[in-house]
N, C-alpha and C positions, 0 to 999 in steps of 0.2 A: 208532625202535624196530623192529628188524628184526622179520616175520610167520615164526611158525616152524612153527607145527602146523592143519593143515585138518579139522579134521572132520566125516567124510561121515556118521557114525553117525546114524541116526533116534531121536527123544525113546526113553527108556526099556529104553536100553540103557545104562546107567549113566554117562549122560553128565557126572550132578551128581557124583559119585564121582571119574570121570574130569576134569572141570575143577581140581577141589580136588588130586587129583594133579600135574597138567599145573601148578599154580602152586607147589607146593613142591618143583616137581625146577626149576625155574626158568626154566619158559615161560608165565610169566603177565604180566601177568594176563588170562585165559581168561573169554571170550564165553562166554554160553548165554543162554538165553531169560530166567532170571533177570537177566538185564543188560539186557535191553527196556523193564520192565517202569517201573522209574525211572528214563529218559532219554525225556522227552518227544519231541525230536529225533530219537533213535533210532525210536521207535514210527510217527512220520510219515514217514521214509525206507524204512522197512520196509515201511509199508501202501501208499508211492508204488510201489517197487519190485512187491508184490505186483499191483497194481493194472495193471499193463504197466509204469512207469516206470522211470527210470534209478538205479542204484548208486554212489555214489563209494564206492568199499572201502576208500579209505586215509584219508578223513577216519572212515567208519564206526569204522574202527579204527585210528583212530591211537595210542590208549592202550590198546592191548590186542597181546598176543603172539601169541594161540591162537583158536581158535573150537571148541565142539561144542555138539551138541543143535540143535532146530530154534530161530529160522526160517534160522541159516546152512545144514544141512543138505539143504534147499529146493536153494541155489544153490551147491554143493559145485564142479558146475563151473567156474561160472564164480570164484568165491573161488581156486579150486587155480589158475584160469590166467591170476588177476592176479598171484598170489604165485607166481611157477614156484618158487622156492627152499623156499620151505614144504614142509613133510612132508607125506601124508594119513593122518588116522588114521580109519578105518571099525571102531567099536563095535561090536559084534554081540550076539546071546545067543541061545537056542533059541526059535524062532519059536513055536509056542505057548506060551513062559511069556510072553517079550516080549508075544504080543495078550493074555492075561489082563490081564497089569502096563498097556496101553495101555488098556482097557477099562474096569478097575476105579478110574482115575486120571484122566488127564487129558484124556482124551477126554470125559469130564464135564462140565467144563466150556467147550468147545469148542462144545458144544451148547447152551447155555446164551442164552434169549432178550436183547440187552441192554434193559434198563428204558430207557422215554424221555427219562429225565431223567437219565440216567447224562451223567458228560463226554464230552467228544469224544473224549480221550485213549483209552476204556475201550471207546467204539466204533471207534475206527482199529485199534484193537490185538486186538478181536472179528473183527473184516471182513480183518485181516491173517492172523489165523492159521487162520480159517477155510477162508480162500483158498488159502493157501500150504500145508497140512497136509490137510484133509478137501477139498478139491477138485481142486486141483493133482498130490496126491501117490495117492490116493485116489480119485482121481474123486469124492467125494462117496456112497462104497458101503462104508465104511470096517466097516461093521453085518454087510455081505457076509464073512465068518470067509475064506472061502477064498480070496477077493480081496486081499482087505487080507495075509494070508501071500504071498500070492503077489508082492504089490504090494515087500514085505519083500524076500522072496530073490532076484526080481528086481533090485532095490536094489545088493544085495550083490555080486552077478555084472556088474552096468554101472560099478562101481564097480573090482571087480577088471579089469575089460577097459580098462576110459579110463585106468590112471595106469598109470605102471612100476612092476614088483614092487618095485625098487631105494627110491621113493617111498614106498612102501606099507606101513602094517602094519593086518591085519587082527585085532582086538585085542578079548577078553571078558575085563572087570575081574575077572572069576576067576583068569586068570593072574596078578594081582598084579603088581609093581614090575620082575621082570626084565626081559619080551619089551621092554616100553614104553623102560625107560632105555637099553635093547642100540640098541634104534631110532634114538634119539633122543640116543646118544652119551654119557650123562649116567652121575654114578655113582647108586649103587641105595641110598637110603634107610634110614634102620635104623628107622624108626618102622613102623607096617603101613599097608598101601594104604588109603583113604580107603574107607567103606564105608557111602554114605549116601544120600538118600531112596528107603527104602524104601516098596511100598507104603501100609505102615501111618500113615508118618508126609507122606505125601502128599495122600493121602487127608485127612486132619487138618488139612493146609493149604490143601484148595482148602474144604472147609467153614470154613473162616475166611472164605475169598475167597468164597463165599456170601453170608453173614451180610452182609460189606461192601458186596456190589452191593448186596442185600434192601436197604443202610438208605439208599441214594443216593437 
Protein backbone atom coordinates (compact mmCIF):
# COMPACT_ATOMS: atom_id res chain seq x y z
CA UNK A 1 0.00 0.00 0.00
CA UNK A 2 1.65 2.91 -1.33
CA UNK A 3 2.15 6.20 1.52
CA UNK A 4 0.57 9.21 -0.18
CA UNK A 5 -0.05 12.15 2.06
CA UNK A 6 2.25 13.60 5.00
CA UNK A 7 0.86 15.72 7.23
CA UNK A 8 2.83 18.42 8.90
CA UNK A 9 -0.42 20.29 10.29
CA UNK A 10 -0.36 20.66 14.28
CA UNK A 11 -3.68 19.09 16.32
CA UNK A 12 -6.61 21.49 15.79
CA UNK A 13 -6.36 22.54 12.67
CA UNK A 14 -8.95 20.52 11.25
CA UNK A 15 -6.94 17.55 11.18
CA UNK A 16 -10.28 15.22 12.09
CA UNK A 17 -12.21 16.95 9.06
CA UNK A 18 -9.20 16.53 6.99
CA UNK A 19 -8.42 12.69 7.73
CA UNK A 20 -12.35 11.89 6.86
CA UNK A 21 -11.65 13.79 3.57
CA UNK A 22 -8.26 12.26 2.82
CA UNK A 23 -10.16 8.83 2.94
CA UNK A 24 -13.20 9.48 0.73
CA UNK A 25 -11.17 11.05 -2.04
CA UNK A 26 -9.09 7.69 -1.64
CA UNK A 27 -6.08 8.09 0.43
CA UNK A 28 -6.98 6.27 3.17
CA UNK A 29 -7.04 5.05 5.42
CA UNK A 30 -5.51 8.08 7.23
CA UNK A 31 -3.56 8.20 10.70
CA UNK A 32 -4.41 10.61 13.56
CA UNK A 33 -4.04 10.37 16.97
CA UNK A 34 -7.50 8.82 17.04
CA UNK A 35 -5.72 5.74 15.52
CA UNK A 36 -3.30 5.54 18.76
CA UNK A 37 -5.55 5.38 20.96
CA UNK A 38 -6.84 1.60 20.27
CA UNK A 39 -3.61 -0.03 19.11
CA UNK A 40 -1.84 -1.01 22.12
CA UNK A 41 1.45 -1.53 19.75
CA UNK A 42 1.15 1.58 18.40
CA UNK A 43 0.95 3.55 21.77
CA UNK A 44 4.38 1.72 22.95
CA UNK A 45 6.16 2.58 19.58
CA UNK A 46 5.17 5.98 19.82
CA UNK A 47 6.03 6.55 23.71
CA UNK A 48 9.51 4.46 22.44
CA UNK A 49 10.09 6.90 19.81
CA UNK A 50 9.20 9.89 21.94
CA UNK A 51 11.28 8.68 24.71
CA UNK A 52 14.71 8.92 22.20
CA UNK A 53 14.05 5.57 20.46
CA UNK A 54 13.66 4.20 17.08
CA UNK A 55 10.68 4.33 14.43
CA UNK A 56 10.02 1.62 11.93
CA UNK A 57 7.41 3.89 9.66
CA UNK A 58 6.52 1.14 7.31
CA UNK A 59 5.50 -1.37 9.88
CA UNK A 60 3.87 1.84 11.78
CA UNK A 61 1.88 2.13 8.83
CA UNK A 62 1.59 -0.44 6.97
CA UNK A 63 -2.22 -0.24 6.71
CA UNK A 64 -2.61 3.13 6.53
CA UNK A 65 -2.21 5.72 3.23
CA UNK A 66 -1.97 9.05 5.02
CA UNK A 67 -1.13 10.59 8.29
CA UNK A 68 -2.26 14.11 10.11
CA UNK A 69 -2.65 15.47 13.49
CA UNK A 70 -0.25 14.79 16.06
CA UNK A 71 1.93 12.58 17.36
CA UNK A 72 2.88 12.14 13.43
CA UNK A 73 3.11 15.83 13.15
CA UNK A 74 5.96 15.69 15.92
CA UNK A 75 8.11 13.71 13.16
CA UNK A 76 6.87 15.30 9.80
CA UNK A 77 10.35 15.23 8.86
CA UNK A 78 11.43 12.46 9.33
CA UNK A 79 7.94 10.66 8.04
CA UNK A 80 8.19 13.09 4.49
CA UNK A 81 11.84 11.62 4.10
CA UNK A 82 11.02 7.90 4.60
CA UNK A 83 8.13 8.36 2.06
CA UNK A 84 10.02 10.82 -0.52
CA UNK A 85 6.97 10.07 -3.02
CA UNK A 86 4.36 11.11 -0.48
CA UNK A 87 2.81 14.49 -0.71
CA UNK A 88 3.01 17.01 2.43
CA UNK A 89 0.01 18.46 3.49
CA UNK A 90 0.61 21.38 6.28
CA UNK A 91 -3.08 22.47 7.89
CA UNK A 92 -3.15 25.74 9.09
CA UNK A 93 -6.00 28.28 10.42
CA UNK A 94 -5.61 31.67 12.07
CA UNK A 95 -3.32 31.39 14.92
CA UNK A 96 -5.28 32.87 17.49
CA UNK A 97 -8.51 30.90 16.95
CA UNK A 98 -6.32 27.77 16.48
CA UNK A 99 -4.64 28.59 20.47
CA UNK A 100 -8.33 29.27 21.79
CA UNK A 101 -9.53 25.77 19.88
CA UNK A 102 -6.01 24.22 21.54
CA UNK A 103 -6.79 25.80 24.96
CA UNK A 104 -10.30 25.18 25.25
CA UNK A 105 -9.78 21.22 24.12
CA UNK A 106 -7.25 19.17 24.19
CA UNK A 107 -4.69 20.58 25.93
CA UNK A 108 -7.03 19.65 28.86
CA UNK A 109 -6.38 16.86 29.05
CA UNK A 110 -2.69 16.67 28.36
CA UNK A 111 -2.45 18.20 31.69
CA UNK A 112 -4.20 15.94 33.30
CA UNK A 113 -2.51 13.91 36.43
CA UNK A 114 -2.50 9.91 35.55
CA UNK A 115 -4.36 8.04 38.57
CA UNK A 116 -1.96 5.25 39.91
CA UNK A 117 -3.92 2.68 39.11
CA UNK A 118 -4.69 3.56 35.68
CA UNK A 119 -2.93 0.99 32.94
CA UNK A 120 0.07 1.15 31.46
CA UNK A 121 -1.26 1.65 28.27
CA UNK A 122 -3.13 5.13 29.54
CA UNK A 123 0.34 6.08 31.14
CA UNK A 124 2.77 5.36 27.92
CA UNK A 125 0.26 7.30 25.95
CA UNK A 126 0.12 10.23 28.93
CA UNK A 127 4.17 10.38 29.02
CA UNK A 128 4.07 10.26 24.98
CA UNK A 129 2.11 12.96 24.26
CA UNK A 130 3.17 15.02 26.75
CA UNK A 131 6.59 14.76 25.57
CA UNK A 132 6.13 14.79 22.05
CA UNK A 133 3.46 18.03 22.17
CA UNK A 134 3.93 20.11 25.51
CA UNK A 135 7.70 19.73 25.74
CA UNK A 136 9.19 18.73 22.48
CA UNK A 137 6.97 21.15 20.40
CA UNK A 138 6.50 23.70 23.30
CA UNK A 139 9.01 23.55 25.47
CA UNK A 140 6.57 22.95 28.13
CA UNK A 141 5.42 26.97 28.05
CA UNK A 142 2.52 26.11 25.87
CA UNK A 143 0.29 28.54 29.04
CA UNK A 144 2.97 31.32 27.52
CA UNK A 145 0.07 32.72 24.51
CA UNK A 146 2.81 34.36 22.70
CA UNK A 147 5.21 31.37 22.68
CA UNK A 148 3.11 28.93 21.86
CA UNK A 149 1.87 31.47 18.37
CA UNK A 150 5.02 31.92 17.78
CA UNK A 151 5.93 28.24 18.31
CA UNK A 152 2.87 27.90 15.43
CA UNK A 153 3.99 30.17 12.80
CA UNK A 154 7.27 29.19 13.29
CA UNK A 155 5.89 25.72 12.47
CA UNK A 156 4.53 26.80 9.25
CA UNK A 157 7.64 28.85 7.85
CA UNK A 158 10.13 25.51 8.69
CA UNK A 159 7.76 23.57 7.05
CA UNK A 160 7.44 25.80 4.00
CA UNK A 161 11.40 26.10 3.74
CA UNK A 162 12.36 22.03 4.12
CA UNK A 163 9.83 20.46 1.29
CA UNK A 164 9.55 21.76 -2.46
CA UNK A 165 6.60 24.03 -3.21
CA UNK A 166 5.98 21.19 -6.09
CA UNK A 167 5.48 18.79 -2.76
CA UNK A 168 3.53 21.03 -0.81
CA UNK A 169 0.15 22.19 -0.26
CA UNK A 170 -0.43 24.62 2.46
CA UNK A 171 -4.14 24.01 3.15
CA UNK A 172 -7.27 25.49 5.72
CA UNK A 173 -10.35 23.17 5.42
CA UNK A 174 -12.18 26.29 4.59
CA UNK A 175 -11.10 26.00 1.34
CA UNK A 176 -13.06 22.95 0.83
CA UNK A 177 -12.51 20.03 -1.70
CA UNK A 178 -10.85 21.90 -4.63
CA UNK A 179 -7.10 23.19 -3.70
CA UNK A 180 -6.74 19.57 -1.93
CA UNK A 181 -8.00 17.22 -5.00
CA UNK A 182 -6.05 19.90 -7.65
CA UNK A 183 -2.96 18.64 -5.19
CA UNK A 184 -3.45 15.43 -4.91
CA UNK A 185 -4.69 14.80 -8.64
CA UNK A 186 -8.04 13.38 -7.61
CA UNK A 187 -11.49 14.31 -8.93
CA UNK A 188 -13.57 16.76 -6.50
CA UNK A 189 -16.53 15.11 -4.65
CA UNK A 190 -19.98 16.24 -4.91
CA UNK A 191 -21.01 15.49 -1.38
CA UNK A 192 -19.54 18.78 1.02
CA UNK A 193 -16.12 18.73 2.66
CA UNK A 194 -16.17 16.91 6.01
CA UNK A 195 -16.85 19.41 8.75
CA UNK A 196 -16.19 17.96 12.07
CA UNK A 197 -14.87 18.00 15.80
CA UNK A 198 -15.82 21.05 16.51
CA UNK A 199 -15.03 22.61 19.76
CA UNK A 200 -18.19 21.90 21.25
CA UNK A 201 -18.31 18.39 20.53
CA UNK A 202 -14.67 17.84 21.62
CA UNK A 203 -14.89 19.22 24.46
CA UNK A 204 -17.97 16.65 25.17
CA UNK A 205 -15.50 13.91 24.51
CA UNK A 206 -12.64 14.54 26.54
CA UNK A 207 -15.32 14.91 29.54
CA UNK A 208 -16.29 11.35 28.67
CA UNK A 209 -12.38 10.66 28.70
CA UNK A 210 -12.57 12.12 32.36
CA UNK A 211 -15.25 10.30 33.70
CA UNK A 212 -13.38 7.15 32.31
CA UNK A 213 -9.95 7.81 33.86
CA UNK A 214 -12.05 9.10 37.40
CA UNK A 215 -13.49 5.41 37.40
CA UNK A 216 -9.90 3.38 36.82
Amino acid sequence: MAFKVVGAGFGRTGTLSLKNALEKIGCGPCYHMLEVFPRAEHVKMWHQLAMGGAMDWDLLFRDFRATVDWPGARWWREIAAHFPDAKVLLSVRDPEAWYKSMSDTIYQPMKWPVNEKAPDLVRLQNEMVRTAVLKDTFDNRFEDKAHALDVFKRHIEEVRAAIDPKRLLVFDVREGWEPLCRFLGVPVPSEPFPRLNDTASTQAMIQRMRESFRSQ
